[in-house]
C-alpha positions as CSV (number, residue, x, y, z in Angstrom):
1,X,0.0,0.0,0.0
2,X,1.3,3.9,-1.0
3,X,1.8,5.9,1.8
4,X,-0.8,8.7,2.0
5,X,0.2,12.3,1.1
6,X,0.9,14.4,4.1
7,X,-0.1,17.9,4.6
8,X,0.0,19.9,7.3
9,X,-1.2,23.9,7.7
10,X,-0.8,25.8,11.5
11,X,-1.6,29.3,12.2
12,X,0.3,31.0,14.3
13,X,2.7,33.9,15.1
14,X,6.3,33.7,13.3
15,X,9.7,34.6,16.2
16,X,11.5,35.6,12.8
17,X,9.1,38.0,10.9
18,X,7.2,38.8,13.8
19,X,3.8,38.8,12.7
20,X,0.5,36.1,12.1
21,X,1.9,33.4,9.6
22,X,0.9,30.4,7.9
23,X,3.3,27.6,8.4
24,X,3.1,24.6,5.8
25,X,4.8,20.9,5.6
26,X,4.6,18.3,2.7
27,X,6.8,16.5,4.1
28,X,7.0,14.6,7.9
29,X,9.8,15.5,8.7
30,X,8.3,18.4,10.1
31,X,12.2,20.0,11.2
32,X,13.4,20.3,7.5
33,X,9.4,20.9,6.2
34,X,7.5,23.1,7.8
35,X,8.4,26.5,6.6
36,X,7.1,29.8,7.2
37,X,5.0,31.1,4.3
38,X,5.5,34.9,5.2
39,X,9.3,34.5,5.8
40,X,12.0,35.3,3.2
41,X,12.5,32.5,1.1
42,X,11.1,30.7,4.0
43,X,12.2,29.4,7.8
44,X,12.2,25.9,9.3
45,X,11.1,25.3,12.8
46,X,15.3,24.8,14.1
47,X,15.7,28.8,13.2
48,X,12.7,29.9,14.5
49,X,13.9,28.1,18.1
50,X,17.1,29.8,17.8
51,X,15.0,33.0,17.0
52,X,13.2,32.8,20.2
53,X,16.4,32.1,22.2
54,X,18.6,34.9,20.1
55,X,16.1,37.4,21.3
56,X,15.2,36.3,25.2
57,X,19.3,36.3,25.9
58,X,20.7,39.1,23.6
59,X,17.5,41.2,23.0
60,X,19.9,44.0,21.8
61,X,21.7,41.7,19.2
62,X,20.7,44.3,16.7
63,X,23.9,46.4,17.8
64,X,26.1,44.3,19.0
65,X,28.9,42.1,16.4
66,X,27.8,38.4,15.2
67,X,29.6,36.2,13.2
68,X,27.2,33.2,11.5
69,X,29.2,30.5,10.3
70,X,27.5,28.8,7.1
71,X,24.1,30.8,7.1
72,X,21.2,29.7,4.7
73,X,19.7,32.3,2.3
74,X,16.5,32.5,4.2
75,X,14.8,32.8,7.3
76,X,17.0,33.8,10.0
77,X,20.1,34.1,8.7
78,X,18.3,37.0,6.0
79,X,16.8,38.9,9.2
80,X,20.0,39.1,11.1
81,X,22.0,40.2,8.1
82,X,19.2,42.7,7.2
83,X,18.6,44.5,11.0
84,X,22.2,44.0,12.7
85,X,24.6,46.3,10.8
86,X,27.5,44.1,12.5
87,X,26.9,41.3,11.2
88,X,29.3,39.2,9.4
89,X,28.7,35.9,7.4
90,X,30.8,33.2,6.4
91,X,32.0,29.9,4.6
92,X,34.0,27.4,4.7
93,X,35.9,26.8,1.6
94,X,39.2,24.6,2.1
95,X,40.9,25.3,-1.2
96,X,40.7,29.4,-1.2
97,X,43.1,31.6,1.5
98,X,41.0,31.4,5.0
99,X,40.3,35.3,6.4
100,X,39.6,36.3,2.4
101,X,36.3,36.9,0.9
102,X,35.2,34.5,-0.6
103,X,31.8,34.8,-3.3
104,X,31.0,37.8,-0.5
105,X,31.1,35.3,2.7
106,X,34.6,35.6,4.4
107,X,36.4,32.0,4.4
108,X,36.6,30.4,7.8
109,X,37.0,27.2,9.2
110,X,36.0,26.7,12.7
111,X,38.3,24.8,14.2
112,X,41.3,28.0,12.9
113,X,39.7,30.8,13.0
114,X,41.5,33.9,11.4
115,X,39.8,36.4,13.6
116,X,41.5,38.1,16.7
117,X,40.7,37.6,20.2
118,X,37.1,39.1,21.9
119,X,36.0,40.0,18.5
120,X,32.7,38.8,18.3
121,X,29.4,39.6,21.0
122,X,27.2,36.6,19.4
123,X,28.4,33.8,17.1
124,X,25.9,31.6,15.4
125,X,25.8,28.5,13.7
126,X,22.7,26.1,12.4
127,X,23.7,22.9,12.1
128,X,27.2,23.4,11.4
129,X,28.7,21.8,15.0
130,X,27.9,17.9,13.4
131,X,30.3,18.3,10.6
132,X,33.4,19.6,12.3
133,X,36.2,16.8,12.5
134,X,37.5,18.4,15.8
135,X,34.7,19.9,17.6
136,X,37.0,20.7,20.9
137,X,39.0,22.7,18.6
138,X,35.8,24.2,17.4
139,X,34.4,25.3,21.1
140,X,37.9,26.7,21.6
141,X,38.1,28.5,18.8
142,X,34.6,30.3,19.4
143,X,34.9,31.2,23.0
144,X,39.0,32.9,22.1
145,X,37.2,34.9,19.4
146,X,33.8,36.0,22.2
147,X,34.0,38.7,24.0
148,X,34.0,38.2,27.6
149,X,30.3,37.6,28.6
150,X,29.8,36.9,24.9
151,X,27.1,33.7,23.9
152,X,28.2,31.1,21.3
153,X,24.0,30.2,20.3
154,X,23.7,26.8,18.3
155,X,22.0,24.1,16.8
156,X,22.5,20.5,16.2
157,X,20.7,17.0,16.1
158,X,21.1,15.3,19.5
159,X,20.2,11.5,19.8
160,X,17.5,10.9,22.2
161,X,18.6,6.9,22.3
162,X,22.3,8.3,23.0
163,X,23.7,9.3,26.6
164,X,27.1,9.4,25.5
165,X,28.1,13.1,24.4
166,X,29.6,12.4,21.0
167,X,30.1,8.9,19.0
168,X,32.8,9.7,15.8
169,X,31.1,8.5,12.3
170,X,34.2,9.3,10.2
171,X,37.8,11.1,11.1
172,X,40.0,12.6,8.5
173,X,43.4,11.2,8.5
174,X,47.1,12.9,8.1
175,X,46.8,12.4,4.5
176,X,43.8,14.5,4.0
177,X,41.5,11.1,3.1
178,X,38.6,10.2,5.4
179,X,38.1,6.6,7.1
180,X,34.6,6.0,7.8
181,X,33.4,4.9,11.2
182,X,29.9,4.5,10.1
183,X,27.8,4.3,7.0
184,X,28.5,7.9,5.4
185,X,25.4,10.2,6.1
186,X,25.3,14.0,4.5
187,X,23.2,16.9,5.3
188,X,22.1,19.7,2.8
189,X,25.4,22.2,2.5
190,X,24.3,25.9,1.2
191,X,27.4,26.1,-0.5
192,X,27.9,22.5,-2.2
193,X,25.2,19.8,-3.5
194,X,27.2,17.2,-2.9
195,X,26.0,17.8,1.0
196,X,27.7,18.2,4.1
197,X,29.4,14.9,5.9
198,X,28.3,14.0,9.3
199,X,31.1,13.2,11.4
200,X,29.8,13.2,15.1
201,X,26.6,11.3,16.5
202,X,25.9,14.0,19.7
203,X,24.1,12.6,22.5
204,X,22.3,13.7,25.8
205,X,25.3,14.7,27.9
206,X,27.3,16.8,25.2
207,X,26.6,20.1,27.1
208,X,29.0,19.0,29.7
209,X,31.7,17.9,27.1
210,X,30.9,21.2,25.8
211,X,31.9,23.0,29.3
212,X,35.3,21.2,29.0
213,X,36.1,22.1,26.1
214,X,35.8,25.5,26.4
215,X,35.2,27.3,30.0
216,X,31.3,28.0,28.4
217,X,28.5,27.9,30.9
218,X,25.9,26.1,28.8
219,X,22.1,26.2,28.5
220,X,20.0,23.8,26.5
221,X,16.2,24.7,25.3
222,X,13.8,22.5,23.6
223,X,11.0,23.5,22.0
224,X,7.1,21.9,21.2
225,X,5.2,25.3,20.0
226,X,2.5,24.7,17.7
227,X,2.0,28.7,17.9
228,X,5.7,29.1,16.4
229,X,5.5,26.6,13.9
230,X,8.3,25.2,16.1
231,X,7.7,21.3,15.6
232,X,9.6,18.4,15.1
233,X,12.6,16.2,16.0
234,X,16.2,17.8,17.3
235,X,14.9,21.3,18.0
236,X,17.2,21.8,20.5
237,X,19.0,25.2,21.1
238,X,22.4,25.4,22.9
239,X,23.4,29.0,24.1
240,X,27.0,28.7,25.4
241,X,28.7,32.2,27.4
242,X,31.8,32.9,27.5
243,X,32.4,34.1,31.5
């Protein structure tokens, strides 16, 4: 028997445009489907959690300095660029001179950063933190580049079956070649269709391996807002400060 077509229409109130919306899904997987009809080119229920948080612990984000690390072309990512005049964007592309720009995003990889110390009051990333191959590196890197009292505000998948705080699914060797620990899984890239490699399985307790990694205090919110259009699987929102 065909599975039956799914379709599913809430109204609510948007975090992002601020204002009644219509939020849609074709698809079940409501955290990659159910968009916000009045947003720019859209919003999925993971930014408008991260919306939420980004206004109830830096309500004057408008004026301070973020850095987003691989933003989408929609949704949040559009807002913040639009309404924070501080606001700086970027990519990660391995083969072109890391602090350049780079098709208008400055090159960056997270685990080297090129910018100087207490740069930075906000730093953002959407589902970025899964497909770092050193993710202590990573938290390092973020909290030298905070200001002090500065929040690192994230999200990634966290496995509700897993306890453990990270389970590797592939490493990158000396040579630059990738063993595979697991059966390769990608997620959507904004900057590549060939997708972006998972490399870490994150679990319950990764806010503590979080807090060793870097001296954060850490914060975890989930989310079940029918109101938000803020529905789904792995809507959790990790705001990390820098003390």
């Amino acid at each position: 028997m065909s599975e039956q077509p799914f379709y599913l229409e809430i109204k609510g109130w948007c975090p992002i445009c601020e204002k009644p919306a219509t939020f849609i899904s074709k698809n079940r997987w409501l955290r990659g489907g159910l968009f916000c009809q009045s947003c720019e080119n859209g919003s999925s229920p993971r930014e408008r959690a991260l919306a939420v948080v980004l206004e109830r612990t830096r309500p004057d984000w408008r004026g301070l300095v973020i850095h987003e690390s691989s933003p989408m072309k929609r949704g949040i990512a559009m807002k913040i660029r639009r309404e924070c005049k501080n606001y700086i964007a970027s990519h990660y592309f391995p083969d072109k001179p890391f602090g350049e720009t780079v098709d208008g995003f400055r090159n960056e990889s997270l685990e080297a950063l090129t910018f100087p110390d207490d740069a930075h009051d906000i730093v953002i990333t959407l589902d970025v933190f899964e497909h770092v191959f050193h993710p202590d590196r990573m938290m390092k890197e973020i909290y030298r580049t905070l200001k002090p009292g500065g929040v690192y505000i994230c999200t990634f998948p966290v496995m509700k079956a897993q306890v453990e705080p990270l389970k590797p699914r592939a490493r990158r060797e000396a040579d630059g070649s990738i063993t595979h620990l697991e059966p390769a899984q990608y997620h959507g890239n904004p900057i590549s269709g060939a997708g972006a490699l998972v490399t870490f399985d994150y679990g319950y307790d990764i806010h503590q391996k979080i807090a060793e990694w870097a001296s954060f205090d850490v914060e975890v919110s989930r989310f079940n807002s029918r109101r938000m259009g803020i529905l789904g699987e792995f809507l959790e929102v990790f705001v990390c400060q820098k003390s």
